[in-house]
C-alpha positions as CSV (number, residue, x, y, z in Angstrom):
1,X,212.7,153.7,11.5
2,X,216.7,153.5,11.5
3,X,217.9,151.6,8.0
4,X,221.4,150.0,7.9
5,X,224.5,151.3,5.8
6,X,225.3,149.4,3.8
7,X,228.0,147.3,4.8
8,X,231.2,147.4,2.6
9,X,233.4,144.9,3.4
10,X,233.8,141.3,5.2
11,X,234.9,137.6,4.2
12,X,237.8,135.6,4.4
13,X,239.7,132.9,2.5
14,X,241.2,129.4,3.1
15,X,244.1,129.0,5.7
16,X,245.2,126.7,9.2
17,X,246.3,127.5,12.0
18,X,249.5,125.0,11.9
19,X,250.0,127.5,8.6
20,X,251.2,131.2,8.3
21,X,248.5,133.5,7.3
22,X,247.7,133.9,3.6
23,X,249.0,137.2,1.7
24,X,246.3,140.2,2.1
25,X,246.0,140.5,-1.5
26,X,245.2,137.0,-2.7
27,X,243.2,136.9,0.5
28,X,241.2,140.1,-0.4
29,X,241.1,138.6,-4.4
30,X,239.0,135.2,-3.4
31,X,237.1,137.3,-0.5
32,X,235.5,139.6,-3.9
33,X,235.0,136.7,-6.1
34,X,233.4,134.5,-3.7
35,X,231.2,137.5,-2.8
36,X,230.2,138.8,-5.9
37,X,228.9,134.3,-7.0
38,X,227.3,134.6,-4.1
39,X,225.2,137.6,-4.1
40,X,224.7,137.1,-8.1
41,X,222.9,133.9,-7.7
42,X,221.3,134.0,-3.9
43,X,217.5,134.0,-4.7
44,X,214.5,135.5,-3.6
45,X,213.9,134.5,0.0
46,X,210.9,134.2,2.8
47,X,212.2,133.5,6.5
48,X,210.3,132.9,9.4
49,X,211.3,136.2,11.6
50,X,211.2,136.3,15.8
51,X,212.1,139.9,16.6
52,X,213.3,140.9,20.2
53,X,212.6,144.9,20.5
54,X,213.9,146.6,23.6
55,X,214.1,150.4,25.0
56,X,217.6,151.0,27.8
57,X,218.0,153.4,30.2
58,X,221.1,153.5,32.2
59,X,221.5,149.8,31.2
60,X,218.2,148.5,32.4
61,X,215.6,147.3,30.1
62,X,212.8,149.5,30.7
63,X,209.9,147.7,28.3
64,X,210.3,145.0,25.7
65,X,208.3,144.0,22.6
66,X,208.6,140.7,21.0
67,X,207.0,140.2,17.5
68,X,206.4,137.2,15.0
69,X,206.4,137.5,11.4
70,X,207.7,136.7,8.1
71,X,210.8,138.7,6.7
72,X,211.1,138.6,2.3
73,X,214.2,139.3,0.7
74,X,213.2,140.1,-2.7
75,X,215.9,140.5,-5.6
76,X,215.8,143.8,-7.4
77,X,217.8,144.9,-10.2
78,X,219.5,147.6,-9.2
79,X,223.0,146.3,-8.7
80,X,224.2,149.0,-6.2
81,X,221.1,147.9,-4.2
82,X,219.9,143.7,-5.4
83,X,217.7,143.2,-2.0
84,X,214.5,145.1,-1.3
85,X,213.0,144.3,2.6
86,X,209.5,143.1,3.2
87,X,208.3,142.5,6.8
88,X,204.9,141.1,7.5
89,X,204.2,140.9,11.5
90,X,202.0,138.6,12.7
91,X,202.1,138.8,16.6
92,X,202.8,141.0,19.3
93,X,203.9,139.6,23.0
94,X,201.8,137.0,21.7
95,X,198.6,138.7,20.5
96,X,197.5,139.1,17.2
97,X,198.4,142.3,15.5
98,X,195.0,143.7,13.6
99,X,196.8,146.4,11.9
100,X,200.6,147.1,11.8
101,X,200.0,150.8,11.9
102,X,199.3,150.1,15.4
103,X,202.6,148.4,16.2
104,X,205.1,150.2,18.0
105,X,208.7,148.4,18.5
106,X,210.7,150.4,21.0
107,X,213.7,150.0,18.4
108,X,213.9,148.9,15.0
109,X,216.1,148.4,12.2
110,X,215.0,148.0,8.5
111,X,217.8,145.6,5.9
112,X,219.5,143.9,8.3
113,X,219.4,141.1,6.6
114,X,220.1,142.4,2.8
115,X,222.8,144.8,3.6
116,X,225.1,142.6,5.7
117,X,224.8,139.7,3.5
118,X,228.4,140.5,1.4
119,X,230.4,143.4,0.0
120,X,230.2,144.0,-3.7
121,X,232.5,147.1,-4.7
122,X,235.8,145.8,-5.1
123,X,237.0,149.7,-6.3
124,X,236.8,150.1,-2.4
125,X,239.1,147.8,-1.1
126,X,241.4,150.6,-1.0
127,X,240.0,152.5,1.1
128,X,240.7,150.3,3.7
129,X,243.3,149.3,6.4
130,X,242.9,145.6,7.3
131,X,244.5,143.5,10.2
132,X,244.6,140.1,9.9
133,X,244.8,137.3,12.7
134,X,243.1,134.2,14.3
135,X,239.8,134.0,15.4
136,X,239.4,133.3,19.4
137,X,238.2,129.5,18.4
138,X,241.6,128.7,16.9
139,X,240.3,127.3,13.5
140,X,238.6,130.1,12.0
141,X,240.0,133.5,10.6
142,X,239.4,137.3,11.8
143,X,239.5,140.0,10.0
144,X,239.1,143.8,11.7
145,X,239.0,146.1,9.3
146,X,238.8,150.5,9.5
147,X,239.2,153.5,7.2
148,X,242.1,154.8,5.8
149,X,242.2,158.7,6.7
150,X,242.1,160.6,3.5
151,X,243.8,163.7,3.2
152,X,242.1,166.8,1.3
153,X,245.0,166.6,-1.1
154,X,246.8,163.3,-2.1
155,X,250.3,163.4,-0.5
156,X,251.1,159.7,-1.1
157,X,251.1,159.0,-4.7
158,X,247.0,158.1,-5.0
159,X,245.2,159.9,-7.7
160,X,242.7,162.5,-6.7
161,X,239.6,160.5,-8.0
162,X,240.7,157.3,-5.1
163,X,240.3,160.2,-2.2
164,X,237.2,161.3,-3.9
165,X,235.0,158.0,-4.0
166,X,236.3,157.0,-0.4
167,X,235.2,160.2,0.7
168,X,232.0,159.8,-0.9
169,X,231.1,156.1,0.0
170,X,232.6,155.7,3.3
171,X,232.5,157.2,6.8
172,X,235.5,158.1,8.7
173,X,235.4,155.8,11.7
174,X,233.6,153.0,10.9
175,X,235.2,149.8,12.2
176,X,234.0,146.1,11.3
177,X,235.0,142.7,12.1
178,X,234.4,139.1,10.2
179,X,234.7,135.4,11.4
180,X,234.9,133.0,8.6
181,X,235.4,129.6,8.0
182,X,239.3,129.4,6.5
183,X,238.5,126.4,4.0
184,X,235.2,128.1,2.5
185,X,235.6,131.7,3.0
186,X,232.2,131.9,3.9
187,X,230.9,134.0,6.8
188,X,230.2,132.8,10.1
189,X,229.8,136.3,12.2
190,X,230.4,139.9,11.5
191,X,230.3,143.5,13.2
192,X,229.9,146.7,12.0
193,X,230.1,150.1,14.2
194,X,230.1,153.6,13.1
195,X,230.6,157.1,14.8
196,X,228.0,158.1,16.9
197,X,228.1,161.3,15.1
198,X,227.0,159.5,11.6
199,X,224.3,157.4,13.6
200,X,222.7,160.8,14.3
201,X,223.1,162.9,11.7
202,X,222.5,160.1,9.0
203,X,219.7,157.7,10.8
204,X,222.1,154.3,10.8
205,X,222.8,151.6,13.2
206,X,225.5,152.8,15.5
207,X,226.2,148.7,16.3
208,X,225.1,146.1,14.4
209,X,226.7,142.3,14.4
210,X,225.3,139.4,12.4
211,X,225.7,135.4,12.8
212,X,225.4,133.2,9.7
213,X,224.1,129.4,9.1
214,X,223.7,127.1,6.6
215,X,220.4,126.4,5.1
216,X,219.2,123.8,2.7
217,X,217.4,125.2,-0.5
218,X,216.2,121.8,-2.3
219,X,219.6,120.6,-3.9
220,X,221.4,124.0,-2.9
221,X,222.9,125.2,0.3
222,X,222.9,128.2,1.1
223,X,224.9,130.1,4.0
224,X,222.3,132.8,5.1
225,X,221.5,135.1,8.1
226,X,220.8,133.2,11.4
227,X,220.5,136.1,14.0
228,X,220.8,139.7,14.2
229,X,222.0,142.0,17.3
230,X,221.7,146.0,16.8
231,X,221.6,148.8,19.7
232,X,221.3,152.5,19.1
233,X,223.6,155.2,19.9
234,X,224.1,155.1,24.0
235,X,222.6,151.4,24.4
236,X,219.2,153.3,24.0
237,X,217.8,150.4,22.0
238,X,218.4,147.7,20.9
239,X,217.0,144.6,18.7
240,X,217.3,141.0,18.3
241,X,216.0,138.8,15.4
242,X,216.5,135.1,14.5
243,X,215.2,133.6,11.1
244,X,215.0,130.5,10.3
245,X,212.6,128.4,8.0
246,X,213.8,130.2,5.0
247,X,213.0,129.0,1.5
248,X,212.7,130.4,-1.7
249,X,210.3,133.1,-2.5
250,X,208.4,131.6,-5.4
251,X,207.5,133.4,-8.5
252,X,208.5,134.3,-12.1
253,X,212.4,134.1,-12.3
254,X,214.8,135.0,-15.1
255,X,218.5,134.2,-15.2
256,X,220.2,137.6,-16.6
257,X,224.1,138.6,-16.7
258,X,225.8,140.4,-14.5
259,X,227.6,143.4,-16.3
260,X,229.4,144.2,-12.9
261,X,230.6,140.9,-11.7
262,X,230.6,138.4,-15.1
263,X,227.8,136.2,-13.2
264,X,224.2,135.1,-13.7
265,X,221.8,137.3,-12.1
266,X,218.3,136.4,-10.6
267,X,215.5,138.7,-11.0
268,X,213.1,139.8,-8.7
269,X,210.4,137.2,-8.0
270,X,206.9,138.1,-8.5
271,X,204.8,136.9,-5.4
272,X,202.1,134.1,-6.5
């Protein structure tokens, strides 16, 4: 079972296309804001999930397994980690799983759906390089963004304790792009890839790209995970899901602050 790192970083912020782009730093500034209201308050949440799980050699699809299910997101309180993943399969190519012990998914990849929902850790947006520009479409933004390189010593200035933590919490190489909506700054698509080396030695993703749609949640909307696309190192494997239906995951809920980010904070709901 491959799990996700952890994506760092994606968003955007309000600009036009008839309009220069906006300064990195302001741009950067809403992108953490908006983030950190959003992942403070986004509830506890049960999706309809349609999984697409496939095994590649030399580009063909050698056997395919499609499953049904529901998918839980279910708020924790650990801040560096507020999601915890449920999956609870129902079908297999259209036959009723009996025991999910039994199932075997030619690839799969566990928090998808938690770990690219936003980026939380605003003490590493330095350790960042970030390029700017329009998105193909001509009415959103794109933002591509990789790792500085970070020298054993600091040679620039930074204090020794900046090259420590991006050495700590982020791998050399990774790469990942955002589409988002200019006048919202809310996420319509983003992409993360890492080294093939760190897919291997650490058991990630090496590829791993998520769409985003809006869904209604009684008087609230919500702008949640649509579709997922991940393959393994080589195009070895790869995965789709789609979720839909989602709607709160009912239980015992308690409004609590957010030390971290200044906002209210759900806690995990309790199923009924």
């Amino acid at each position: 079972m491959n799990r996700l790192f952890l994506l760092v970083v994606f968003l955007i912020a309000p600009v036009a296309k008839t309009q220069q782009l906006p300064p990195l730093q302001e741009l950067l500034g809403r992108i953490y804001d908006f983030s950190a209201r959003y992942t403070a308050t986004l509830p506890s949440v049960s999706c309809d999930e349609s999984i697409v799980s496939q095994r590649v050699k030399k580009g063909k699809v050698k056997k395919t397994v499609r499953v049904e299910g529901t998918m839980r997101e279910i708020r924790t309180e650990d801040s560096d980690d507020p999601f915890r993943e449920q999956h609870d399969f129902k079908t297999a190519n259209g036959k009723r799983i009996k025991n999910e012990l039994e199932l075997q998914m030619p690839y799969f990849v566990q928090g998808a759906f938690a770990n690219m929902i936003g980026f939380r850790r605003r003490d590493l947006s330095d350790c960042f390089e970030y390029h700017l520009s329009w998105a193909s479409d001509g009415k959103n933004v794109q933002l591509d963004i990789s790792v500085k390189p970070f020298p054993e010593e600091p040679d620039d200035g930074r204090p020794r304790r900046h090259i420590s933590i991006c050495s700590e919490k982020v791998w050399q190489g990774s790469r990942w792009r955002v589409i988002a909506d200019p006048e919202t700054g809310r996420i319509l698509h983003n992409e993360r890839t890492i080294t093939p080396e760190n897919a291997n030695a650490h058991n990630e993703a090496y590829f791993a790209a998520m769409d985003y749609t809006s869904q209604q949640f009684g008087g609230r909307t919500l702008w949640l995970p649509s579709r997922f696309y991940t393959e393994d190192v080589g195009d070895k494997g790869r995965m789709y899901a789609n979720y839909s239906n989602c709607h709160r995951y009912t239980g015992e809920m308690r409004i609590m602050p957010d030390a971290e980010a200044g906002y209210p904070q759900i806690a995990p709901a309790k199923p009924q």
